[in-house]
Every structure is written in C-alpha cells, then in structure tokens.
C-alpha positions as CSV (number, residue, x, y, z in Angstrom):
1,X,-11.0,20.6,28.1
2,X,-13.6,23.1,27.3
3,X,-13.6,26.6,28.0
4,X,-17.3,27.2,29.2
5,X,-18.8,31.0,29.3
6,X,-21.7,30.5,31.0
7,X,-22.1,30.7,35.0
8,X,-24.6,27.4,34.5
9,X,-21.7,24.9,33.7
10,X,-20.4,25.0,37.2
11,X,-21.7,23.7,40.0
12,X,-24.3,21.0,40.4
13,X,-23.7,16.8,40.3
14,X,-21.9,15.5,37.6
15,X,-24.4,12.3,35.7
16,X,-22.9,8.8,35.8
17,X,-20.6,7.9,33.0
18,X,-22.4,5.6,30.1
19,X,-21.5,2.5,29.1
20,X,-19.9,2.5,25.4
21,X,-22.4,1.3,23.1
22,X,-22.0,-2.1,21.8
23,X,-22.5,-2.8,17.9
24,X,-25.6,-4.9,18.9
25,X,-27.4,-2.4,20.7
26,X,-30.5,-1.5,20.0
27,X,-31.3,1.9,18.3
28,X,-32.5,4.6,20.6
29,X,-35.9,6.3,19.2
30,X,-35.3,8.7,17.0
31,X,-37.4,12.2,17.0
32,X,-38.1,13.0,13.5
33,X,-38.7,16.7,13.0
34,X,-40.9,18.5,10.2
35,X,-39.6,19.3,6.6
36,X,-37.0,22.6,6.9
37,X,-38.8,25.5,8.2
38,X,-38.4,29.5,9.1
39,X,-36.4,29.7,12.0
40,X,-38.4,30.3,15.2
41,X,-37.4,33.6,17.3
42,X,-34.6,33.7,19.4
43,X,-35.2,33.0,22.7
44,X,-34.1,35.9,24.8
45,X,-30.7,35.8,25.8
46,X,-29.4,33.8,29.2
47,X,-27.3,36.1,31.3
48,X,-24.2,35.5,30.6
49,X,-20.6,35.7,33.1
50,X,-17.1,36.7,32.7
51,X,-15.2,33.8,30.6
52,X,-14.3,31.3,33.0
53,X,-11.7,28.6,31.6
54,X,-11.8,25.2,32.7
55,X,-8.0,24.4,32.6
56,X,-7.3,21.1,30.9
57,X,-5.1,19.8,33.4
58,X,-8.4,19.9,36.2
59,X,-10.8,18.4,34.1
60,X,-13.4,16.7,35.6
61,X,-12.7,13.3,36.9
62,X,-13.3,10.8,34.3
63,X,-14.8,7.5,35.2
64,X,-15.3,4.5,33.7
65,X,-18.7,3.4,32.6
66,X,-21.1,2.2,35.2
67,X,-24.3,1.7,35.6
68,X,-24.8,3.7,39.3
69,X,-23.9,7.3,39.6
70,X,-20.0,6.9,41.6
71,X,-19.7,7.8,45.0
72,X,-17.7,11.2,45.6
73,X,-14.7,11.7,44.8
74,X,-11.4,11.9,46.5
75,X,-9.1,15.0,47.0
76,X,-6.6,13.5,44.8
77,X,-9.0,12.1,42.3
78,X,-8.4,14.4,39.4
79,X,-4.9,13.7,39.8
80,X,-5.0,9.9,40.0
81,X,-7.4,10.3,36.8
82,X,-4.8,12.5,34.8
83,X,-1.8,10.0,36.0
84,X,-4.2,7.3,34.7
85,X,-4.6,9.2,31.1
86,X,-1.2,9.9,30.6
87,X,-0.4,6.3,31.1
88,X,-2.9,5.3,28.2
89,X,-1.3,8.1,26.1
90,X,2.2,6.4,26.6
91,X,1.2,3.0,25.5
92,X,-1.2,4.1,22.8
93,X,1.9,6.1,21.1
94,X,4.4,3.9,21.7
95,X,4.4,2.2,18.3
96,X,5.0,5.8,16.8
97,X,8.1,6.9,19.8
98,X,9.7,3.3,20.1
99,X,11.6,4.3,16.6
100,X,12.4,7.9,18.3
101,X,13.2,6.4,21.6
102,X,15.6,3.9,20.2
103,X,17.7,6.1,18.8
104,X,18.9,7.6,21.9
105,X,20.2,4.1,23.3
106,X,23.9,4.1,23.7
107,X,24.2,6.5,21.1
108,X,26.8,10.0,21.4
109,X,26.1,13.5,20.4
110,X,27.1,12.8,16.5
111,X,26.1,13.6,13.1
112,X,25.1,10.1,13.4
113,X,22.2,10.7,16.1
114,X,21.0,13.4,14.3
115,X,21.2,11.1,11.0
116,X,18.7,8.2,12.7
117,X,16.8,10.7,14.7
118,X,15.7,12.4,11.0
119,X,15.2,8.9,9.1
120,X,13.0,8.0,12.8
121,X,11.0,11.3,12.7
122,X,9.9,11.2,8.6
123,X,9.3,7.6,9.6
124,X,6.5,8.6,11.6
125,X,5.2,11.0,9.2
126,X,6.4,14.4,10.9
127,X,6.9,15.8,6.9
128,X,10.5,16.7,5.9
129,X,9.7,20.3,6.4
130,X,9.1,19.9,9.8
131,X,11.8,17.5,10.5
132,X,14.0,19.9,9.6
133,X,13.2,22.9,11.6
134,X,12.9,20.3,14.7
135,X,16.6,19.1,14.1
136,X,17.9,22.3,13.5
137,X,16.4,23.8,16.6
138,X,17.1,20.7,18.9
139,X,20.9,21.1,17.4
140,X,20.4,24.8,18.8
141,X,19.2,23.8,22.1
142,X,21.9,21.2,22.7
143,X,24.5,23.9,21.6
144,X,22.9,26.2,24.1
145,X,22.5,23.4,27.6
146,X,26.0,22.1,26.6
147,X,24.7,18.4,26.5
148,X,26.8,15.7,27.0
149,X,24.8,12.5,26.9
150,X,22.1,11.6,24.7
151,X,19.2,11.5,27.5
152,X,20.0,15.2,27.7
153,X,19.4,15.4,23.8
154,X,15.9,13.1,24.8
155,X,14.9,15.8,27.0
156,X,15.9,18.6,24.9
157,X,13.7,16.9,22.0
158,X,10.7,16.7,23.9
159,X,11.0,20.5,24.5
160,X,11.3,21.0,20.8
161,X,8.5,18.9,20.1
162,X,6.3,21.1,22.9
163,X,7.1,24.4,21.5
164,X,6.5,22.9,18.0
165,X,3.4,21.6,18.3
166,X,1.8,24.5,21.2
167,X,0.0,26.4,18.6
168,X,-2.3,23.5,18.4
169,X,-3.4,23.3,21.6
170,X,-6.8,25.1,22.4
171,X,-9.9,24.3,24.4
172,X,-13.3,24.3,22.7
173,X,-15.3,27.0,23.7
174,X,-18.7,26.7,24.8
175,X,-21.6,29.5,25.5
176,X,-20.4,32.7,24.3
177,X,-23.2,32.7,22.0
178,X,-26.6,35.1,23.3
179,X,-29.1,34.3,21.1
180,X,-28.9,30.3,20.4
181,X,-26.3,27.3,21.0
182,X,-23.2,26.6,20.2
183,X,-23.0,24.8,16.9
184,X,-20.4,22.1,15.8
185,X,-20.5,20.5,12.7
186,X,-18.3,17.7,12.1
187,X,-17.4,15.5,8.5
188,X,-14.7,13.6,7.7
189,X,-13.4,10.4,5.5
190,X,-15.7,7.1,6.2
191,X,-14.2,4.8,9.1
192,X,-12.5,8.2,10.8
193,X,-14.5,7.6,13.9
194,X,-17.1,10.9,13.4
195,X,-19.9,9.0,15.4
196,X,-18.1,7.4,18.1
197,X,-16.4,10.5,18.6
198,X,-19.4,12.9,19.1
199,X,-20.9,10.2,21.6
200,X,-17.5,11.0,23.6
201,X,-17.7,14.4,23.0
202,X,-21.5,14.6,24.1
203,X,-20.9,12.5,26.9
204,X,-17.9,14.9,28.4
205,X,-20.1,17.9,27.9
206,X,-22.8,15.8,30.0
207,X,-19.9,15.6,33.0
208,X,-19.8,19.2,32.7
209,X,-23.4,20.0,33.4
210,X,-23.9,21.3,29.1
211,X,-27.3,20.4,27.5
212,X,-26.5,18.7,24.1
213,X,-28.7,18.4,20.9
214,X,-27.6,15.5,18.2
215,X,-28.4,16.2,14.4
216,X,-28.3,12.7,12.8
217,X,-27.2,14.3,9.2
218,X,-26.1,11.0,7.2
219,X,-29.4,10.6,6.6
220,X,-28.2,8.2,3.9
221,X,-26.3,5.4,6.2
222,X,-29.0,3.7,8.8
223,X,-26.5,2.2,11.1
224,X,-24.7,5.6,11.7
225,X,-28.5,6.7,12.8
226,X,-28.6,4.1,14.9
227,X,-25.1,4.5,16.1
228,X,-25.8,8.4,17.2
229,X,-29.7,7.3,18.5
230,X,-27.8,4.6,21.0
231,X,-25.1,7.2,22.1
232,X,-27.8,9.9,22.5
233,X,-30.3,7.3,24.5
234,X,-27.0,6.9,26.6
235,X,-26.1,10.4,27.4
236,X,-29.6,11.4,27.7
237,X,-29.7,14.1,24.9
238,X,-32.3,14.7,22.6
239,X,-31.6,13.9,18.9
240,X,-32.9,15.1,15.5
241,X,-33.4,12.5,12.8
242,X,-35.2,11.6,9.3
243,X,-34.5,8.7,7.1
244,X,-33.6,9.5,3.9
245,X,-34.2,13.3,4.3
246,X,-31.9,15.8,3.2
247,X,-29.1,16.1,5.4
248,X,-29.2,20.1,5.2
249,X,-33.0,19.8,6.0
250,X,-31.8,18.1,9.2
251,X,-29.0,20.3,10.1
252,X,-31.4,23.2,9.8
253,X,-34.2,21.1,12.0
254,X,-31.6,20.6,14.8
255,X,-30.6,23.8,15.0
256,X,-34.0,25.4,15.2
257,X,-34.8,22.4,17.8
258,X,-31.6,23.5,19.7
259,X,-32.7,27.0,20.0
260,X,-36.5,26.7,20.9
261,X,-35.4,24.2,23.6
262,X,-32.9,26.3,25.0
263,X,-29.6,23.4,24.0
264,X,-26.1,24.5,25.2
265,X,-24.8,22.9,22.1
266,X,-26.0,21.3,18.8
267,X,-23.7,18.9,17.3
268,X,-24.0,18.1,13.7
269,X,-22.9,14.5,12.5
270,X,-22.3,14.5,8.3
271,X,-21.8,11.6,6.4
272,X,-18.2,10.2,6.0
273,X,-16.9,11.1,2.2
274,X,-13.6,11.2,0.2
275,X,-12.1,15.1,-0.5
276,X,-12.5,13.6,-4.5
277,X,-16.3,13.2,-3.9
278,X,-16.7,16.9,-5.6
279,X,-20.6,16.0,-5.2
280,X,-20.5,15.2,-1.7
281,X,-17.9,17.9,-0.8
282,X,-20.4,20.4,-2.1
283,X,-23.2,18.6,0.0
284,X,-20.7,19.6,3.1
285,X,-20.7,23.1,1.7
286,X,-24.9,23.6,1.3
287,X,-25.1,22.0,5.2
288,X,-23.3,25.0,6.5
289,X,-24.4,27.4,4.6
290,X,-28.4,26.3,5.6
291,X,-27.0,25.9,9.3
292,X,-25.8,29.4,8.9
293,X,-29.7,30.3,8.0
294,X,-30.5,28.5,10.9
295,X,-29.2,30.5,13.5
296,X,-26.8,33.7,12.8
297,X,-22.9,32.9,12.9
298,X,-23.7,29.6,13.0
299,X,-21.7,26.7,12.8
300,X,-19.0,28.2,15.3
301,X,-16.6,25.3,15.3
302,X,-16.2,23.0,11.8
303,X,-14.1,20.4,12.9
304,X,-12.4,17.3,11.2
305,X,-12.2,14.3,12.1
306,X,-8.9,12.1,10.9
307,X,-8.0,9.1,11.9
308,X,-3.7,8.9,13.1
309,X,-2.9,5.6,10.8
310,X,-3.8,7.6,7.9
311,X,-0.3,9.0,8.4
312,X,0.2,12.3,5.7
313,X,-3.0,11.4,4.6
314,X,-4.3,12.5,6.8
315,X,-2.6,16.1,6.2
316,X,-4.0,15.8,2.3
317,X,-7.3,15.6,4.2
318,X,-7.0,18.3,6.1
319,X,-5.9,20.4,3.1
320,X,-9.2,19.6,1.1
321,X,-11.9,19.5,3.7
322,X,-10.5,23.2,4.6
323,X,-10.6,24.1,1.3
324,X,-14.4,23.3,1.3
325,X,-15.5,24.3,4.6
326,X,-13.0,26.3,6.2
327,X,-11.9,24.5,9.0
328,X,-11.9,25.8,12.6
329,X,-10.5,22.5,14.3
330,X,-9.5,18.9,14.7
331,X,-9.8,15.6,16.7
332,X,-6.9,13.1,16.2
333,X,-8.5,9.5,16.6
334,X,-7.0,5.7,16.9
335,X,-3.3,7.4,17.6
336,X,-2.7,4.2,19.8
337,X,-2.4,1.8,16.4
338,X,-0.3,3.3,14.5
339,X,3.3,4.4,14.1
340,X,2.7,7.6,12.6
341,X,1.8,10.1,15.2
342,X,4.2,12.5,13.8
343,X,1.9,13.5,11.3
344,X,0.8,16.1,14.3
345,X,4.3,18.0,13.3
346,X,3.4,18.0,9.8
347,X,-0.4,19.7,10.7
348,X,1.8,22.4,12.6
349,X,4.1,23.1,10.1
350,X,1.0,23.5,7.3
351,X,-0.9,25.9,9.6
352,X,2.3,27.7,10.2
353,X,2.6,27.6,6.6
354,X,-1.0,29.3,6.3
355,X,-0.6,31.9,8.6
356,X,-3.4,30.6,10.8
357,X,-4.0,28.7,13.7
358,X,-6.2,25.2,13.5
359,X,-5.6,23.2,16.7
360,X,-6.1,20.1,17.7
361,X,-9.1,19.8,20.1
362,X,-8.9,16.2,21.2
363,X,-7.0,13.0,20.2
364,X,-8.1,9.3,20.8
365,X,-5.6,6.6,22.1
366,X,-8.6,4.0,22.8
367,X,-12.2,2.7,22.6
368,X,-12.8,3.6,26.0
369,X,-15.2,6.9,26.6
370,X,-12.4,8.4,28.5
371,X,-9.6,7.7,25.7
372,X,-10.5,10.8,24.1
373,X,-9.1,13.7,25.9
374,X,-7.6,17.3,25.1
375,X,-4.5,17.7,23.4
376,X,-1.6,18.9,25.5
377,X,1.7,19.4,23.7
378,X,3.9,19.1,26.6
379,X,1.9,15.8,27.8
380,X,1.9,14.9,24.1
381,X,5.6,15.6,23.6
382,X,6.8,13.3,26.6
383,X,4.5,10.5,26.2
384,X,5.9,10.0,22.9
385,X,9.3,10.2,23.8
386,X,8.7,8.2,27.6
C-alpha cells in the first residue's frame, strides 16, 4: 500500500477505524495559521532505516468503521480482509467486464471472438491503440498455449491485461525525506472525489502509525473546508485552514506547520477545476512552486485525481493537468459505476507513449473507507474478467 522508510511506522497499535463522515456533520475546528511566512529551520533530521516495503498484498487489516478500537486480530485476518476486497473489486467492475466476459460464452477461437472482444474492449474505453497491441498479443499467447476453448483465451486475456497494465502499479512512498515531511498535493476536475479521497488516504496512513497534516487549499469553496475539517476531526490530524485566503498562502502555512511539528506527511487539498480554466490551471502552478519554497524538493508526489465514468476523459485530463504540474501519480475513483474501466489500458498505453512511468496509486470501487485500496494489476486484471 505504502512503502514507508522510517523504522517509526512499524510497530505500535493500530487507532480504530472512523466512521465516514456524513454530509450533515458538523465541521471540525479549523486552525487558521498566520499570513505566508519565512520558512522556520529544519528540524534536525530523524534517524532514518534501510527502506522497508510494506507489500500490498499484507496490508494492514482494514476494518470497518466503529466507534471502539477492534479487538485483535486473527492469524488469517489479513487474508479474510483481502478475500473481502477483491470481492468488492468484482462487483464494482462488473458493469465494465460483463461486456468482456460475455464474449467468451459459447464462443470458438475465430476471427469472430477476436471481432466482439475488440468492439467490447473500445467499449469500455481501453483506446484503440491499446486494444490493438492487447489483441495482437493475446492472439500471440493463444498461438503459443495451443488453446482450444475460449475459457483458455479468458485466462490468457487476463495475463495480457496484467502485463499491460504492471507499469502502473507502485506503492506511495513515505519518509525518505531528512529534513521535513512528505508532501502530496492533489487537484483534479470538480465532483472527482479529491476530498473524500484524502480523508481515506489520511485515515490508511493513521492504521499505519504516520502523523498527517491536512492543508485546506480551496480556500474558495466552504463546504470542501468543512468536508476536510470533519475527516481531519475523524482521523485525528491537525489541519491548516483560512477562509478566503490565498490558497498558495495556505499550502505554504501547512508545510511550514508540518515541519515545525515534526508531520510524517502534509497533504495538500486544491480546489476542483476544468484543464480550460487557463486561470485556475496557473493557480495549480503558483501552489507548487510556493510549496517548493516551503520546504526543499517539495511536493514529492502531485497526484490526480479522476473519477472512472469519465471514461477517455478522463485520459484528456490526465494529459492537461500533466502538462501544468507534472504529474507523479494517480487515484482511479467511483470504478464500481461505470462501464468504462478500460480507460486504465488507455493511461498505460499514453505513459508508454511518453516514455515515463505514472502509476496508479489507488482506485475506489465504493463509499466505504476501505473501498479505496492499492492498485494491483493481476488483482485488477481478474476481477474484471471474473
């Protein structure tokens, strides 16, 4: 889930999971922070350990929200949690693999297979380019296993689709920074799910023993204050906020704040905005640059948020906010209602196309805290095609 390089992560009790905040909650209380000011100096830097990953597959037991810590957990906890995860990751993409799926029943090994199995794939968004190269290489690896039935050519797809879509996954690194926290800033389009998302994020990082600073930088949107105040009051994280300040004042604020109080991680919140906003865009532009005053090297992960019904969209998205910002990552949200998942292909087949990597951090199937999960091709791959 996240690959942690500080000895402090591990060990210790794991804080009760949250409840999800309701739309009728009340607003936690903000801590407004002076006007932007000179950085303060570094504290000195925290001994640091040999990078330890925390393999995805072994992530901390998720739980769903309660009010009392849980008791301990069971040997085969982590498993049963997975098992339950991957089950939610079926159902919330089968609108996008009931197409795919259905063209394997009763069908041969034909030109016609290969014929419904394109029109299913650019149906879900997968791009033609990348439709293409998936065909051509399944066609390869049924050649190759001597396939005989279509649920062979099932299998053999998922494997395609695995191998495709690999460079994408990565875990989010955490602590390899000696003289401040970790920075994330993430934007996006309005209704993408930024907020919602970084109280999931913050709440994970919470079950992994991480200290998490919020920076409430819509400054111009009350409700998305109050949104990140609740999920901060939740999580029990410290948040930055002004009303109607400058959202690059705040950034700047939060990151100091993050550093003097010794924060694992400062996670910036933007205000939602259309790539054609050239205004806005260039507000996104000034908040990283005054972030990057803030604290040196700073933001170390810009990441996008883009919501899965957007379709290729969503890739047009992608293409502008990088543009802007350079992007260093994404989180796939609300994959569970729609029927164009595929549009994951089409992101691998643009960053192939770049000659770069940008994966895909984490992808939402629900509204649940622990619907939002790491993306795993292979698990990825199969769920669509179970």
């Amino acid at each position: 889930m996240f690959r942690f390089l500080k000895e402090k992560f591990f060990g210790g009790d794991k804080p009760p999971a949250p409840a999800a905040p309701a739309a009728s909650d009340a607003p936690a209380t903000t801590v407004p922070e002076p006007a932007a000011a000179p950085a303060p100096s570094p504290t000195p830097p925290a001994a640091t350990a040999a990078p330890v990953a925390v393999p995805v597959g072994d992530a901390a037991p998720v739980a769903a929200p309660a009010g009392d810590a849980a008791p301990a957990a069971a040997p085969n906890a982590s498993t049963a949690t997975r098992q339950g995860w991957l089950t939610r990751l079926r159902d919330g993409l089968r609108k996008t693999g009931s197409a795919l799926t259905a063209v394997f029943v009763g069908a041969r090994i034909d030109d016609a297979l290969y014929e419904e199995l394109e029109t299913a794939l650019l149906l879900a968004d997968a791009g033609t380019q990348a439709t293409q190269h998936l065909l051509q290489d399944l066609k390869h690896r049924v050649k190759a296993a001597g396939a005989t039935d279509a649920a062979q050519v099932r299998t053999l797809l998922a494997d395609a689709l695995t191998e495709w879509l690999a460079p994408l996954q990565k875990p989010l690194e955490v602590g390899a920074q000696v003289d401040g926290p970790t920075v994330w800033m993430v934007a996006g389009v309005n209704g993408a799910g930024k907020t919602t998302t970084i109280g999931k994020l913050t709440w994970h990082l919470a079950q992994h023993g991480a200290t998490v600073l919020l920076a409430a930088a819509d400054t111009f949107r009350a409700a998305a204050r109050e949104q990140l105040g609740t999920w901060a009051e939740r999580n029990g994280v410290d948040i930055v906020a002004q009303e109607g300040g400058d959202p690059a004042a705040v950034a700047f604020d939060a990151v100091s704040a993050g550093r003097a109080r010794g924060k694992d991680v400062v996670i910036v919140d933007t205000a939602g905005r259309l790539p054609t906003q050239l205004h806005l865009m260039e507000e996104l532009r000034k908040v990283k640059r005054v972030v990057a005053k803030a604290q040196t090297g700073a933001p170390h992960e810009v990441l996008l948020v883009i919501d899965g019904n957007t379709g290729q969209n969503a890739l047009a998205q992608v293409k502008a906010f990088d543009a802007a910002l350079q992007l260093t990552g994404l989180i796939v949200t609300k994959l569970d209602g729609t029927a164009k998942g595929g549009v994951l292909c089409a992101i691998a087949q643009w960053a192939r196309e770049q000659r770069r990597t940008l994966p895909v951090y984490f992808i939402g199937v629900g509204e649940r805290l622990e619907d939002l999960q790491p993306f795993d091709a292979r698990e990825f791959a199969q769920a669509l095609l179970a």
